[in-house]
N, C-alpha and C positions, 0 to 999 in steps of 0.2 A: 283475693284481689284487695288491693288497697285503695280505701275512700277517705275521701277530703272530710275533714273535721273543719271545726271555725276556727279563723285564725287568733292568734292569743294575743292581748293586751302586750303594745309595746312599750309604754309610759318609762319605764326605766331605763331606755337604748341609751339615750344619752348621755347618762348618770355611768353607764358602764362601761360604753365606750374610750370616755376621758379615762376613766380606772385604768382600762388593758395602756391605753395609749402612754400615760406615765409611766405606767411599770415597762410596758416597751423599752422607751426612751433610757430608760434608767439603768438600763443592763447594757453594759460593753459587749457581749458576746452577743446578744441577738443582735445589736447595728452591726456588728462587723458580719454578721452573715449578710444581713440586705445587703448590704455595700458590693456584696462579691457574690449575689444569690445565684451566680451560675456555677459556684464551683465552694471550698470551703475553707476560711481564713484558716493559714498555718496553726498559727498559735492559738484560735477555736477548737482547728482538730486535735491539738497535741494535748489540749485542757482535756477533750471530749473522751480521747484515749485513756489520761489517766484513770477518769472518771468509771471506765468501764475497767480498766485494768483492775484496779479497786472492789469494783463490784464480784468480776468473774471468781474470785479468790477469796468471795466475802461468802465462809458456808453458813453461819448463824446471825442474825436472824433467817430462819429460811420456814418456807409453807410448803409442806408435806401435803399434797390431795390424793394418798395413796387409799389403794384396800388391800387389807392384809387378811389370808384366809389360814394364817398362823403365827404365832408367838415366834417362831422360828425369824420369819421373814423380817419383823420392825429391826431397824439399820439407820444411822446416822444419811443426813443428803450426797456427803460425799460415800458414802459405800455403796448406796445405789448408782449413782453419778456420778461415776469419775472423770467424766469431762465437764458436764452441763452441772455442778451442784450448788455453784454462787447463785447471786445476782439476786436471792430471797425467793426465786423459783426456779424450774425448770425452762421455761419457756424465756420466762427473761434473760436465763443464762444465753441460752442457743440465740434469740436476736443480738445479746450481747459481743457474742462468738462473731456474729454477722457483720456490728459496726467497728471490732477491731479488724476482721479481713476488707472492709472496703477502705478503712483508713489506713491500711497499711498498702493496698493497691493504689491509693490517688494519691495518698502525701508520704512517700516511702523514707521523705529525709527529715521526718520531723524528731525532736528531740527522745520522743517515747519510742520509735519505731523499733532499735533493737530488744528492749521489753515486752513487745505486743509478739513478736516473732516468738521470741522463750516461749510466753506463756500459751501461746497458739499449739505450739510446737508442744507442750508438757499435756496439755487438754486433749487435741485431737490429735493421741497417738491409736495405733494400730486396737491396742490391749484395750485402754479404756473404750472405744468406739464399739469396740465386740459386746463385752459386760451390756453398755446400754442398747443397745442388741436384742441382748438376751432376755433385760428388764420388757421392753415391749413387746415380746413373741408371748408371753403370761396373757390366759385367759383373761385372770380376773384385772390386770392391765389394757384389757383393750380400751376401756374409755380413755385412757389416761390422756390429757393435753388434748383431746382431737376437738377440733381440728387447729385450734390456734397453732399450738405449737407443733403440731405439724408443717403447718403450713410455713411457720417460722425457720423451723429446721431445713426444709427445699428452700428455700429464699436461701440460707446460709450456702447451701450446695451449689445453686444457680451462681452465686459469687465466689466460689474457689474454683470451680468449673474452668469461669472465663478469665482464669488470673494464670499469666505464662511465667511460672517462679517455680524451681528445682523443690521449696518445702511446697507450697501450694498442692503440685502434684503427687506428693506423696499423703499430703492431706486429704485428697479430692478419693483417695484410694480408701483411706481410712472412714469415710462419709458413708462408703459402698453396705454396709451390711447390715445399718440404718434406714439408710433410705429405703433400701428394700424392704425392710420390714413394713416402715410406714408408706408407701404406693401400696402395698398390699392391703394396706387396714384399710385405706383411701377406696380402695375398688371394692372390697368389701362391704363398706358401710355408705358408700351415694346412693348404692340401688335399693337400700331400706330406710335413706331419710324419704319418707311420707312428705315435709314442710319444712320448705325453711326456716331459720331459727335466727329471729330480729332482734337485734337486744344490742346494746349498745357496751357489750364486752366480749371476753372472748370467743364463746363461742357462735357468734355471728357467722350467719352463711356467706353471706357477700365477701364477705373479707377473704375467708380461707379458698373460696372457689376463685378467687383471680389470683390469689399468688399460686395456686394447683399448676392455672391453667396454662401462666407464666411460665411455670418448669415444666408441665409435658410439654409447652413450644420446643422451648429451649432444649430439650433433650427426646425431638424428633419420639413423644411417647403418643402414637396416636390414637389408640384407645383410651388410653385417661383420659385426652382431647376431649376425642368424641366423647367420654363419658359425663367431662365436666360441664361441655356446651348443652349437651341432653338437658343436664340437672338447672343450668343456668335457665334457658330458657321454659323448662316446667315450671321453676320455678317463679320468673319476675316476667317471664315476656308480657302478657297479660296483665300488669300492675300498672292504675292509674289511680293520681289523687291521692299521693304519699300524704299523709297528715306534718307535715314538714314540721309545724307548731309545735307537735308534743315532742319533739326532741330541744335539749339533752331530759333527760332524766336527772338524777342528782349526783350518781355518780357512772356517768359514762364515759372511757377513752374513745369510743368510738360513736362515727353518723351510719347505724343503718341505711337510713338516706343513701348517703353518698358513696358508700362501701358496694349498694348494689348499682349504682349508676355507676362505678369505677368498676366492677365487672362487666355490666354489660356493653361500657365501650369498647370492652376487648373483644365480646362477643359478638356484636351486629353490624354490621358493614355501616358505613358513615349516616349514608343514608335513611336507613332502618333509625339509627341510632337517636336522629336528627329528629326522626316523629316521635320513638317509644319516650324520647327526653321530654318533649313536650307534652304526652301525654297523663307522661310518669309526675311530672312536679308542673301543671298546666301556668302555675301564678309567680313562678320564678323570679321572671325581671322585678314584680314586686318586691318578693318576700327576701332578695339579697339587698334592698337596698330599705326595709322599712322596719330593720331590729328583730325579723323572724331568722335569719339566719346570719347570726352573729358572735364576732369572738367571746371566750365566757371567760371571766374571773374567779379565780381559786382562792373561797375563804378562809382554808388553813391547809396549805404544804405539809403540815405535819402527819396529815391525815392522809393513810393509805388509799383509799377511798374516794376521798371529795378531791386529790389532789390529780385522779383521773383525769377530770375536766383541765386537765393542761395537756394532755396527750389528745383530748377530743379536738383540739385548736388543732394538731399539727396534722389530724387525721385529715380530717375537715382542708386541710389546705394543699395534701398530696391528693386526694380525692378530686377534687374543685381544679387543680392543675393540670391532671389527667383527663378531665373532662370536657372543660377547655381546648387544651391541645387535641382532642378529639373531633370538633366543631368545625365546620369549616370555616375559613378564613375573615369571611364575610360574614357569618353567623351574626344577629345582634348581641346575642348571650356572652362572646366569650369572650368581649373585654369587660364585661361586669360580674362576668365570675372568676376571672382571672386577680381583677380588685380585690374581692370577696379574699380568695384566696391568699391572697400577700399580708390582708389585716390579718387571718387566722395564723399564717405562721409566723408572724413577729409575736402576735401573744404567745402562744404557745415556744415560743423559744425563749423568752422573758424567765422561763420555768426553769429551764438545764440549769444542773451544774447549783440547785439553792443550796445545798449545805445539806440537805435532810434525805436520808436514805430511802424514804418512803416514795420519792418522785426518782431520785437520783439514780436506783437502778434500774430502771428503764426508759428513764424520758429520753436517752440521748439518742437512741434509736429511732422513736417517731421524728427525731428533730435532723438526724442522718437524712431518715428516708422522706423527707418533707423537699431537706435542700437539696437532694441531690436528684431529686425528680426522680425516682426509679419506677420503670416501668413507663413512664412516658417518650410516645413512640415521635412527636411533634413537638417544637420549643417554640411559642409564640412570645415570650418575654424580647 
């Protein structure tokens, strides 16, 4: 159960505020997202695309989180991964894989679109899709990515799934023998997580239990359902008096916070939702408007690490969006988190697209899935 701590010293809101607000200001690609935040400026997506096309084909620098239980097995990223071995991981690869199939489903006539098709096309063939297969059915693999990039990977499925294009469906074929493998590790390993795991990066439970839960919807898997709603609710029904104050950490992409509140509005009926909310973060309407929960600025882009905290902005504002739109109409909450919301994803879109590899091959993903609302079942904008 989670208990309220004190809340922390906000003396420097204002000094930070201005910060994100100019750096906002100052980038052409995040105003032209506001400007059009229901949908994604052309010539954004077509920058956004290269951005990743760039990435997916980029195999060095890359992080290896393998075990190897022989001399035999160490292998270059691409001969393990012959789809997924850009992007400087795994995981980044496969969300990456994610924001060229949505950008080639919503803006199909932008200048990049016949390159994102090749390269979609060369990645997710039949052969490479088996190999990595093969990589996660290995014992000493079964930790590998879970559940991030797991859950990243069903996100990527969830969107070729729903896309009615002659490659798509033979893509959606080639996805098959993956996913299988990982819904299996999935069912495997919920009924022996003991505790969720809070932390403000990968492996966060919040996170991967709403995009699960997302794709067994989506793919009518009602076991998984039922197995993820099991774990959601052992997990957080019960949670009051989040310590809202000690988030971010130093280097977090991600709001446990808000990662478990963006699961459980998938999870509890409106109503339900409307108390565990209040119970869960009781001092809200304060703490969105008194610098406890607010955009953060990034001391150095260059750094892997601290340059997190610009994907915590875009986390923070798909979260806060979805929770929101989960609210009823009349809620006092949900135009002051809907506010919250909008400062978080201008900051964090301030970030795309800086020149530096270390933000550049994954930011454009949280900054996709920020604008284009995914997952949100309600549009109050």
């Amino acid at each position: 159960m989670i208990r309220r701590q004190p809340r922390r010293n906000s003396i420097s809101y204002a000094i930070l505020s201005l910060a994100i607000m100019a750096m906002a200001v100052s980038t052409t690609s995040a105003q032209s997202i506001e400007s059009t935040i229901s949908d994604l400026d052309a010539s954004v997506a077509n920058e956004w695309g290269k951005l990743v096309l760039k990435g997916v084909d980029t195999e060095f620098p890359n992080k290896l989180s393998l075990v190897y239980s022989s001399e035999e097995q160490i292998k270059t990223p691409r001969q393990h991964f012959p789809a997924f071995y850009g992007c400087f991981d795994w995981h980044s690869s496969v969300h990456g894989h994610w924001v060229l199939v949505r950008l080639l489903k919503d803006h199909p006539s932008i200048e990049s679109a016949p390159r994102i098709r090749r390269v979609l096309g060369r990645h997710l063939s039949a052969a490479n899709l088996e190999k990595e297969a093969d990589f996660f059915t290995k014992d000493e693999q079964k930790t590998f990515e879970r559940m991030y990039g797991w859950a990243w990977f069903l996100r990527l499925v969830m969107e070729v799934d729903t896309w009615d294009d002659p490659d798509a469906d033979q893509w959606r074929e080639n996805l098959r023998p993956l996913e299988m493998v990982l819904v299996d590790r999935i069912k495997d390993y919920l009924p022996l997580l003991t505790y969720p795991i809070r932390i403000g990066q990968h492996t966060d439970t919040g996170f991967a239990l709403g995009q699960i839960l997302d794709y067994a919807r989506q793919m009518d898997q009602a076991e998984l359902e039922s197995l993820v709603v099991d774990r959601a609710m052992s997990f957080y029904e019960d949670d009051v008096d989040y310590p809202v104050n000690y988030e971010p950490s130093g280097h977090d992409f991600f709001s446990s916070c808000w990662n478990e509140a963006d699961l459980m509005r998938r999870v509890l009926p409106q109503r339900k939702f409307v108390a565990w909310l209040d119970r869960f973060v009781p001092e809200l309407s304060e703490q969105l408007t008194d610098g406890t929960i607010t955009p953060v600025g990034v001391s150095d882009v260059t750094d892997p690490k601290i340059v997190h905290l610009a994907g915590l902005n875009l986390n923070r504002a798909w979260c806060m969006q979805s929770v929101a739109a989960a609210l009823p109409a009349d809620h006092p909450l949900r135009d002051p988190i809907r506010k919250n919301a909008q400062m978080h994803r201008s900051a964090g879109l301030a970030y795309i697209n800086s020149g530096h590899y270390e933000g550049d091959h994954w930011l454009a993903t949280f900054g996709l899935y920020a604008v284009k609302r995914v997952g949100v079942t309600s549009v109050g904008d």
